[in-house]
C-alpha positions as CSV (number, residue, x, y, z in Angstrom):
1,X,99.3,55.9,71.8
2,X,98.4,56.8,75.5
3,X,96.9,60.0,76.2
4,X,95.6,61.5,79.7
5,X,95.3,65.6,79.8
6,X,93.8,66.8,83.0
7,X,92.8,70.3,83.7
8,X,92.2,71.7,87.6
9,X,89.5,73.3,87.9
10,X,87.6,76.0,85.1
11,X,89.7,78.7,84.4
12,X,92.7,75.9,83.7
13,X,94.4,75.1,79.9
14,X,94.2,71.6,79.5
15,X,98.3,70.3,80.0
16,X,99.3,66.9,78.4
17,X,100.6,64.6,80.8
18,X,103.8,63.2,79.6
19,X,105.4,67.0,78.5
20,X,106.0,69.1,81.1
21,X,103.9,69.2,84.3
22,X,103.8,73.2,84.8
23,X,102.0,74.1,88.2
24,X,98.2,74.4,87.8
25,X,97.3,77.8,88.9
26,X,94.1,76.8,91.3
27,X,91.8,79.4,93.3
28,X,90.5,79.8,96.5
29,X,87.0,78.5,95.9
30,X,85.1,77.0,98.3
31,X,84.8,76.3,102.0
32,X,88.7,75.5,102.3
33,X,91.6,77.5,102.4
34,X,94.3,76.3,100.8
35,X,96.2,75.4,103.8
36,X,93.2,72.9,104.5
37,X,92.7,72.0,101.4
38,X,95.9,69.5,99.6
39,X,94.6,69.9,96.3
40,X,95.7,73.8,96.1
41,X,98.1,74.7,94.0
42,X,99.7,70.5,93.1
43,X,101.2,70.0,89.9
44,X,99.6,67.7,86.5
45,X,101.9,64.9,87.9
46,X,101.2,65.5,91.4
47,X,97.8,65.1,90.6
48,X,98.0,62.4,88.3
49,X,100.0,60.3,91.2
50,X,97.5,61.0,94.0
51,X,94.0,59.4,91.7
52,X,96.5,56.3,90.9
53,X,98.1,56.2,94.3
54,X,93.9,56.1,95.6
55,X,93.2,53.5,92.9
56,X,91.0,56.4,91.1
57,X,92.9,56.2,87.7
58,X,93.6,53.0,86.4
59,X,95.5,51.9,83.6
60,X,94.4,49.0,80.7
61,X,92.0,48.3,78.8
62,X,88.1,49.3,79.4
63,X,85.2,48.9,78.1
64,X,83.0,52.1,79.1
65,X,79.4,52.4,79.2
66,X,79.1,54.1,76.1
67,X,80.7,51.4,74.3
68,X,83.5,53.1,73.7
69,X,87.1,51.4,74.6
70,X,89.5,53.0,76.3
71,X,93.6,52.8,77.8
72,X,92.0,54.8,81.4
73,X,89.3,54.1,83.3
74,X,88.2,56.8,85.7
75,X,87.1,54.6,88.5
76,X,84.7,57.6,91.0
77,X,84.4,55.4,94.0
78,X,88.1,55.4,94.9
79,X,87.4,59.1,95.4
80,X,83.6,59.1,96.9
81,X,84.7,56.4,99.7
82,X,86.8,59.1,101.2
83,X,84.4,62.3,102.8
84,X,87.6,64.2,102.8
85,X,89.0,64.1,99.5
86,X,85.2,64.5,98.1
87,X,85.0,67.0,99.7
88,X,88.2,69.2,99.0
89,X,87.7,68.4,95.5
90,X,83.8,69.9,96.0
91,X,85.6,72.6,97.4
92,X,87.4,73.5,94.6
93,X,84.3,74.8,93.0
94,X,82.1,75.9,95.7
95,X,82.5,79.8,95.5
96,X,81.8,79.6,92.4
97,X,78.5,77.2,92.6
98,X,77.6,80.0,95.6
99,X,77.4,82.4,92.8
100,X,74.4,80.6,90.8
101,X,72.3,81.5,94.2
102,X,70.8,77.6,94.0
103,X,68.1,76.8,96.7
104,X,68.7,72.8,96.4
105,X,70.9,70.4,95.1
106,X,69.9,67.7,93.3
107,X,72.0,64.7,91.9
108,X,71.1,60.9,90.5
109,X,71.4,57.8,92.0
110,X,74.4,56.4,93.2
111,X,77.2,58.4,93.1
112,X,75.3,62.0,92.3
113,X,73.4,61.8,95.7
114,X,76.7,61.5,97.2
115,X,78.1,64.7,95.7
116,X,74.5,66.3,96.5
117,X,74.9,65.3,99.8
118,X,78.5,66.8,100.4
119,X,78.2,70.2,98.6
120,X,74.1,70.4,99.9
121,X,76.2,70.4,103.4
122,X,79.2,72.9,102.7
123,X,76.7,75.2,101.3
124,X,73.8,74.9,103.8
125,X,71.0,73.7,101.9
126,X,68.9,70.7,101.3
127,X,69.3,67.6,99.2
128,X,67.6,66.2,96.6
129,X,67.9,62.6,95.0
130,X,66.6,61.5,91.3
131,X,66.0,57.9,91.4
132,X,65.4,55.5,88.7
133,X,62.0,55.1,87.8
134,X,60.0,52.5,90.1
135,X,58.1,51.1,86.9
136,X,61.8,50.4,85.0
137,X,61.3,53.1,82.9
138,X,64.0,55.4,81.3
139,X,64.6,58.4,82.6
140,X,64.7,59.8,86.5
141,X,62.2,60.4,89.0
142,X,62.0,62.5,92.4
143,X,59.9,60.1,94.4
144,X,60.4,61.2,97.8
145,X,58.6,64.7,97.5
146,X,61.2,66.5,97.8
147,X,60.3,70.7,97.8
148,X,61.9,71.2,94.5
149,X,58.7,73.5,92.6
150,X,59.7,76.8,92.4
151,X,63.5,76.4,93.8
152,X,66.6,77.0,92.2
153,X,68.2,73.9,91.6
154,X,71.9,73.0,91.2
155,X,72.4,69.6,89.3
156,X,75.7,67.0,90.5
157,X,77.1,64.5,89.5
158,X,80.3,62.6,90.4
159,X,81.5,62.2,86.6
160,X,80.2,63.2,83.5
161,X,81.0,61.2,79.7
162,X,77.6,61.0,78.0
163,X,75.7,63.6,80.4
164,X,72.8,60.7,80.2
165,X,72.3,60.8,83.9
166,X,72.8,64.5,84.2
167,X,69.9,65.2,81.2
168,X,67.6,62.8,82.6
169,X,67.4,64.4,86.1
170,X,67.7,68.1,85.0
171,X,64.5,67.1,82.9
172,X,63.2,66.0,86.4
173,X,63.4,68.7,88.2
174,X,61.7,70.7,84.9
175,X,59.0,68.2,86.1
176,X,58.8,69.0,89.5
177,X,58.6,72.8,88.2
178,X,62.0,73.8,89.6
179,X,64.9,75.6,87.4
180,X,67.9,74.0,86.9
181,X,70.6,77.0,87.3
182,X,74.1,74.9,86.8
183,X,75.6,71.8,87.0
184,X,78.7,71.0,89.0
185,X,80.6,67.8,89.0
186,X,83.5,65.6,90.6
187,X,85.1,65.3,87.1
188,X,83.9,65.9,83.6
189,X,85.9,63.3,81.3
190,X,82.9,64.2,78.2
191,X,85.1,66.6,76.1
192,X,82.9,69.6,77.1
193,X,79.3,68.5,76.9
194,X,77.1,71.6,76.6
195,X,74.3,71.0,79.0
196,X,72.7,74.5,78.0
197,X,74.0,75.8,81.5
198,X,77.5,76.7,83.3
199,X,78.9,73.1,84.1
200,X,81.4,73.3,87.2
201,X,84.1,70.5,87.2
202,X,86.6,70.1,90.0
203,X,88.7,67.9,87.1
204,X,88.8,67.7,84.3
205,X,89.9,64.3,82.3
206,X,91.1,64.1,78.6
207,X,91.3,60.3,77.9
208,X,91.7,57.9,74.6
209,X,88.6,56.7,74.1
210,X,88.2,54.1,70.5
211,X,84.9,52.8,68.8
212,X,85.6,49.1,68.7
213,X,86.6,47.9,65.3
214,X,89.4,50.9,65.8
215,X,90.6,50.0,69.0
216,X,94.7,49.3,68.7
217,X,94.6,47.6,72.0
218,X,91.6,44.8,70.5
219,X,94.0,44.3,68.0
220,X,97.2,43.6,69.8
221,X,95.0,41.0,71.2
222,X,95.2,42.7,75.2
223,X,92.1,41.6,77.2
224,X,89.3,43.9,78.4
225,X,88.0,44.6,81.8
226,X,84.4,46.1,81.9
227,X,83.8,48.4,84.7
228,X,81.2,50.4,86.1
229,X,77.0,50.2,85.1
230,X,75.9,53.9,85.1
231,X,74.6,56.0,82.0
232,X,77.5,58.7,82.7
């Protein structure tokens, strides 16, 4: 019943965790070498046991923000309380994200203006934060005038499922009159949203995710922990 793939980086086939655990061939992207960086070149287990060892992948039974239940739980601050481990997972993708030629980065409120923050700073540019709107409207807002007309704007987030958070700030910056060049990301758990851009994940996360009349672990009667408030 359980089922956890996760894939390292782009260019990576996802591997089922449970088979074999085949060394994930990983590239020198980024600001890190890979004698810096200890995410270079670690195996599907390897990785698997460092997010559980952090408290970053926990096993049970969730209720997600979508409403969807699940046997995983991805939980992102585990990995954003730690600068160095955000950052040699931002590294993982930074070469790459150098290619888009973006003039800001730009990520939501709470834990995408974390991820803005880090990769703004690797790649020596400025930071830009989409906040929820004052008036508790949907959607996202740039209310500190930040100088996003005209620039080339990379979107982050720290971990995409719906892309909710992700859509409502790239249509902010189309408000501010910037273009929104790519997206790159922490880890993408959403199956392989298209956001109508090149997404850039450091992870990638497969995970059982049930509706809730068809959830097997509702039926065998096993409680449910509710984590986490964001749109995703």
């Amino acid at each position: 019943m359980s089922r956890l793939t996760i894939t390292h980086y782009l260019r990576c086939p996802l591997v089922r965790v449970g088979l074999s655990s085949p060394t994930i061939p990983c590239y020198p992207h980024g600001l890190l070498s890979s004698e810096q960086c200890s995410w270079y070149n670690l195996s599907v287990s390897d990785i698997l046991e460092e997010l559980e060892k952090r408290g970053a992948l926990l096993r049970g039974h969730f209720l997600l923000t979508s409403g969807l239940h699940s046997d995983a739980y991805f939980e992102k601050f585990r990995v954003l309380e730690s600068p160095e481990m955000t950052r040699e997972l931002l590294s993982l993708i930074a070469n790459d994200v150098r290619k888009l030629n973006p003039e800001i980065v730009a990520g939501p409120t709470t834990g995408g203006i974390l991820v803005a923050f880090a990769l703004a700073e690797m790649l020596g540019l400025d930071a830009a934060y989409a906040e929820l709107p004052p008036d508790g409207s949907k959607g996202r807002v740039f209310r500190r005038e930040f100088p996003i007309k005209g620039k080339r704007v990379l979107v982050v987030d720290d971990v995409m499922t719906t892309g909710g958070s992700l859509v409502d700030t790239m249509e902010a910056v189309k408000k501010e009159g910037g273009q929104v060049v790519g997206v790159g990301l922490l880890v993408d758990r959403s199956g392989g949203k298209d956001l109508g851009v090149p997404v850039l994940p450091a992870l990638r996360l497969d995970m059982n995710a049930w509706k809730p009349e068809e959830c097997p672990l509702c039926k065998e009667g096993i409680p449910i922990t509710v984590r986490g408030k964001g749109k995703g």
